[in-house]
N, C-alpha and C positions, 0 to 999 in steps of 0.2 A: 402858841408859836405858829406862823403861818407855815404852811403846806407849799409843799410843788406842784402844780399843778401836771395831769395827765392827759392823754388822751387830744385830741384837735376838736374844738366845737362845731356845733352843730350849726349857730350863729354868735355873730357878736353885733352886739346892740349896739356899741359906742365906745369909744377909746379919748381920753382926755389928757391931756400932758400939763406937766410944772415943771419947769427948768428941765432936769434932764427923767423924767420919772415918766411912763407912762402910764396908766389906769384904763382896763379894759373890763368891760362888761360884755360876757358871753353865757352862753346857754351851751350845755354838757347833755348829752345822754346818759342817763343813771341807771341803771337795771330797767324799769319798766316806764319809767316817768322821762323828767329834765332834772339839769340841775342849773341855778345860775351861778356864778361866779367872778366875783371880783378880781380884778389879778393886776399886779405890777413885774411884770417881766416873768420871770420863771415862778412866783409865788402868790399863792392862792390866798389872798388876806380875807374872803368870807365866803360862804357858800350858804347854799338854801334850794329847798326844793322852788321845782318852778312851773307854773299853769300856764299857757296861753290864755289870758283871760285879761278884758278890759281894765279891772281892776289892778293886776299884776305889771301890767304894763305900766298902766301909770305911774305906778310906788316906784317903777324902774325909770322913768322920767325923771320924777320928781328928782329923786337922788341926782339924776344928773346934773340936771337946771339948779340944786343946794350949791352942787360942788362947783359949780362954774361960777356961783354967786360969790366962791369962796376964792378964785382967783385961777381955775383951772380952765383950761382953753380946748377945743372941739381940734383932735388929732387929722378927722376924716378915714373914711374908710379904703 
């Protein structure tokens, strides 16, 4: 079941919409690390620890550029 999300991020990566939904990608402070987080409004549909790291980012591209392929459109920040 997805989660509420807590707390205000640190950053948000991107924010994409479909009709009336919004999808945001941010980054969380966790105890000593990050965390990222996927979220549709008040609900946390995945999380994952999170590196600053070239690779990292990427994978957090890609997913974007899947889901736009999929019909979801660049909200802006």
């Amino acid at each position: 079941m997805p989660r509420r999300n807590s707390g205000h991020p640190v950053a948000t990566l991107w924010q994409l919409s479909w009709n009336d939904d919004c999808l945001s990608c941010a980054v969380y402070k966790a105890g000593k690390g990050l965390e990222m987080r996927l979220e549709v409004g008040p609900l946390t549909i995945l999380k994952e620890r999170f590196e600053i790291r070239p690779r990292t980012l990427a994978r957090v591209q890609a997913l974007r550029r899947s889901l736009k392929r999929r019909g979801w459109r660049d909200l802006g920040l």
